[in-house]
C-alpha positions in Angstrom: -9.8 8.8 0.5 -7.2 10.8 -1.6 -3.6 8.5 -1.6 -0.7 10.7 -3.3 1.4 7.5 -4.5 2.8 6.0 -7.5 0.8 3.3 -8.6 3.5 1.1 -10.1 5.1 1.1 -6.7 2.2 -0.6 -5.2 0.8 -3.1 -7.9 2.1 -5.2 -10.8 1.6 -2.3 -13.0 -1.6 -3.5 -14.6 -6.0 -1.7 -14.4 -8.4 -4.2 -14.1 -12.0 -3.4 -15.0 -15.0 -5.5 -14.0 -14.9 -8.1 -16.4 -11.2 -8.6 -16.0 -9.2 -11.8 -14.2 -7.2 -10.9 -11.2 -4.8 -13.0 -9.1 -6.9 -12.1 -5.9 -8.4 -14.4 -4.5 -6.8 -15.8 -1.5 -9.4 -18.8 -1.2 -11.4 -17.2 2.1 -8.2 -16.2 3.5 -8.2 -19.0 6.0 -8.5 -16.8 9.4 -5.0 -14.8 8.5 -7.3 -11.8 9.5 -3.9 -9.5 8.4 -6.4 -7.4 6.4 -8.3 -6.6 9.7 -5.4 -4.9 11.8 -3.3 -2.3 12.1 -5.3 -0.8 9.0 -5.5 2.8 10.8 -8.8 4.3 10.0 -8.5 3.5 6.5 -11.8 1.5 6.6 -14.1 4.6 5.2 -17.6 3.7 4.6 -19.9 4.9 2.1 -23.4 5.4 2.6 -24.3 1.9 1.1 -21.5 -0.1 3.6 -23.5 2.0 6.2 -27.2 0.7 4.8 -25.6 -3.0 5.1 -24.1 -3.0 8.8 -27.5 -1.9 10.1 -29.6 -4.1 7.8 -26.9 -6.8 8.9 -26.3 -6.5 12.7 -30.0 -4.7 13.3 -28.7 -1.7 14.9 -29.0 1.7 14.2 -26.4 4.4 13.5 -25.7 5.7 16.2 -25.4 2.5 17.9 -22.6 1.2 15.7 -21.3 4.5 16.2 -20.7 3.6 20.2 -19.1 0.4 19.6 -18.2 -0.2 16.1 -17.4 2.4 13.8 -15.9 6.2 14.4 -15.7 9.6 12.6 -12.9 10.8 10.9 -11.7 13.7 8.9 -11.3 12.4 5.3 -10.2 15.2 2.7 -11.5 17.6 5.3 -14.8 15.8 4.9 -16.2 14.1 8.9 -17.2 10.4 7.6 -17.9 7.4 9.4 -14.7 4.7 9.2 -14.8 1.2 11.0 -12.9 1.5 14.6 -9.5 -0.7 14.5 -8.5 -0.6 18.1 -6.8 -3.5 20.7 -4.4 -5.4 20.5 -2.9 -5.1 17.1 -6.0 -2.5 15.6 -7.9 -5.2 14.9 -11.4 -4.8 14.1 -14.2 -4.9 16.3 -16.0 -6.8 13.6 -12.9 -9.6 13.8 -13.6 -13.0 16.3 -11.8 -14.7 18.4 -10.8 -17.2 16.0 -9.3 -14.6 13.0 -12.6 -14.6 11.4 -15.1 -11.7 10.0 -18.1 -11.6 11.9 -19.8 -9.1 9.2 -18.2 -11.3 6.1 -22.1 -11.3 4.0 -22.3 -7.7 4.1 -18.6 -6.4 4.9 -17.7 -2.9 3.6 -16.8 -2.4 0.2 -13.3 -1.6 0.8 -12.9 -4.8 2.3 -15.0 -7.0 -0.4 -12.2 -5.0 -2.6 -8.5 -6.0 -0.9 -6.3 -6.7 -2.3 -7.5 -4.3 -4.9 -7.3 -0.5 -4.9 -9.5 1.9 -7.0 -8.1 4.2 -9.3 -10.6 7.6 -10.3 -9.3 9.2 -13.2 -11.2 11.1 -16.1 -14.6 10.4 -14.0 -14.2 6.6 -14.5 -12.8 4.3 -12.4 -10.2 1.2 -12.5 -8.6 -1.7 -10.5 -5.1 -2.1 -9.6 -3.9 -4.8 -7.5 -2.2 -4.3 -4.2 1.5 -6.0 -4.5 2.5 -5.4 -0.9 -0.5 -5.5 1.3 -1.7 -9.2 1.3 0.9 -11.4 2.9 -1.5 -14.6 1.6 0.8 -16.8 -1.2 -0.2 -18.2 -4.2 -3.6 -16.4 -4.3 -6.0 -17.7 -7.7 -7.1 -15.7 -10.4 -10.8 -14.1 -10.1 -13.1 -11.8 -12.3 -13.1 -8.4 -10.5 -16.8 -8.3 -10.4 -17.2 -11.9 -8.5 -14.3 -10.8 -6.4 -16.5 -7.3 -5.2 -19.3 -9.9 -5.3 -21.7 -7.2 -6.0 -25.0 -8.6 -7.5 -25.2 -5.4 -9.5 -21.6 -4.8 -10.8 -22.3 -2.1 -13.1 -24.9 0.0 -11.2 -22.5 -0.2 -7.4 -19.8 1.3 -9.8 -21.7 4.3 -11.0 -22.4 4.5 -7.2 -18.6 4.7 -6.3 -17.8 6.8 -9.1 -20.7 9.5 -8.1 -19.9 9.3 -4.7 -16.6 9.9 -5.0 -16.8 12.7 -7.4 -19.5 14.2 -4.8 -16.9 14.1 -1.7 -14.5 16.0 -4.4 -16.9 18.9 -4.7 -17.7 18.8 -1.1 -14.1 19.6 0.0 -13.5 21.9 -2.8 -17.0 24.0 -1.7 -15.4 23.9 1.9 -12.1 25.1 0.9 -13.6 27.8 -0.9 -15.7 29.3 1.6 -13.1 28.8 4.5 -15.8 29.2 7.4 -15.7 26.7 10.2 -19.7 27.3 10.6 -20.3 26.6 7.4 -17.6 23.0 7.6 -19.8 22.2 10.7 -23.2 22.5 8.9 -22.1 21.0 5.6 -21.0 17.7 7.4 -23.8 17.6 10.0 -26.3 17.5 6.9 -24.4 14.5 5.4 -24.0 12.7 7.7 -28.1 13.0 8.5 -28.8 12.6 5.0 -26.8 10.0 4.0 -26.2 7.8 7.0 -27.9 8.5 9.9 -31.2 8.3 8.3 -32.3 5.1 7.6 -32.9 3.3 3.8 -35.5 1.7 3.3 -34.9 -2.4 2.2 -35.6 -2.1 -1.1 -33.7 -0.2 -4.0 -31.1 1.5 -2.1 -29.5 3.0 -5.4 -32.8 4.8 -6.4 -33.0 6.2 -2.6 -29.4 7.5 -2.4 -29.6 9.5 -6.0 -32.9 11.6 -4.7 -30.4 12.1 -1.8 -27.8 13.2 -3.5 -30.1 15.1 -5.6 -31.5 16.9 -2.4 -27.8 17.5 -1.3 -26.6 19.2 -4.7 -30.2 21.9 -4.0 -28.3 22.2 -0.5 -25.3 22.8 -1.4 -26.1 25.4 -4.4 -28.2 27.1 -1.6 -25.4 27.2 0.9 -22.4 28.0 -1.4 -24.2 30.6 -3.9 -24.7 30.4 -7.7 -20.7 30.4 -8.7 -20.6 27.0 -6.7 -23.8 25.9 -7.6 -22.9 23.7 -11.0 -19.8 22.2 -8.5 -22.4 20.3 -6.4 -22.3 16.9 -8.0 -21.5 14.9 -10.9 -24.5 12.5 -12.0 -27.8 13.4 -9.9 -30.0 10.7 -10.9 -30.0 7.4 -11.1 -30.1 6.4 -14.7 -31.7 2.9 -13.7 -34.2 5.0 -12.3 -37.3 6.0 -13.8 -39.1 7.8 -10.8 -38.5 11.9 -10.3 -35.7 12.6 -7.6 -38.3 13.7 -5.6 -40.4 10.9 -5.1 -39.0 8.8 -1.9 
């Protein structure tokens, strides 16, 4: 999600990378839960959030989609986003007692507040959220324990590709200005990338043959002059197999 801000108006004016220390950590947050309401439908999820909530809670898609999550237009892109609603938008994820009930495998934007993200040259950065977190006297944290991603360096490429890949999305649907064409584009993502399930192991090698199949997609759908605008990275470096082997 595309935020037109100045970033030293929001944070104490330093980037972080992975291997930084960050006054963050707010020591589990003891049930303030203020992260978890009135957040709008901020809460976009990426395919791999997606993979974790029905690995997680054991229900598919489209079930989370009745109760849990919603759709929303993001850069003129339909993506899934987790449904704050209630008293105070809270989360249908939050408990009775202030609590996450998803906390192992919570979203990515939420292992990342108080963080932000910063894109910029096709690499990415940390900033730290100054006005967002009401918790006091938080302790300093390495970024990467604070994500507490197992594989810090390859969920980063992720983010990065990702990201770049919504980019080219909006910009093919902005070119073409066609509503048939905005309707098929986003019902093919959303089949490809989230309503179709990954299997358990090696999610990062299953989502770049995705992405790979989207960018033949796309080139198909848009016509040769878009065709090199599909994606950034289509592989996964880590990942010896062709992108079409599943």
């Amino acid at each position: 999600m595309k935020r037109e801000i100045d970033i030293n108006e929001i944070s104490d004016g330093r980037r972080y990378s992975l291997n930084d220390m960050v006054k963050a950590d707010c020591q589990d947050c003891v049930g303030c839960s203020d992260c978890c309401r009135g957040m709008g439908s901020s809460i976009v999820l990426d395919p791999l959030d997606v993979h974790r909530l029905m690995e997680g809670t054991g229900l598919a898609m489209e079930q989370l989609l009745e109760g849990y999550l919603e759709l929303t237009v993001v850069d003129g892109v339909i993506l899934p986003s987790l449904r704050l609603d209630g008293p105070g938008e809270s989360c249908r994820f939050l408990t009775k007692e202030g609590r996450c009930g998803i906390h192992a495998f919570r979203p990515g934007i939420c292992r990342l507040f108080p963080l932000g993200r910063l894109y910029e040259n096709r690499n990415v950065s940390y900033f730290l959220q100054v006005k967002e977190c009401s918790h006091k006297n938080r302790g300093k944290i390495k970024v990467k324990k604070w994500l507490g991603e197992p594989e810090a360096a390859r969920y980063e490429a992720f983010i990065l590709d990702w990201h770049y890949f919504l980019l080219d999305v909006e910009a093919a649907v902005e070119r073409r200005q066609e509503d048939a064409f905005h309707r098929q584009i986003t019902a093919y993502l959303l089949r490809l990338f989230y309503l179709t399930p990954y299997r358990k192991e090696d999610f990062y090698g299953q989502f770049y043959r995705r992405l790979k199949e989207a960018g033949s997609f796309s080139a198909a759908a848009t016509g040769p002059a878009d065709s090199e605008a599909s994606l950034g990275r289509l592989t996964d470096p880590q990942d010896p197999r062709p992108a079409s082997e599943e």
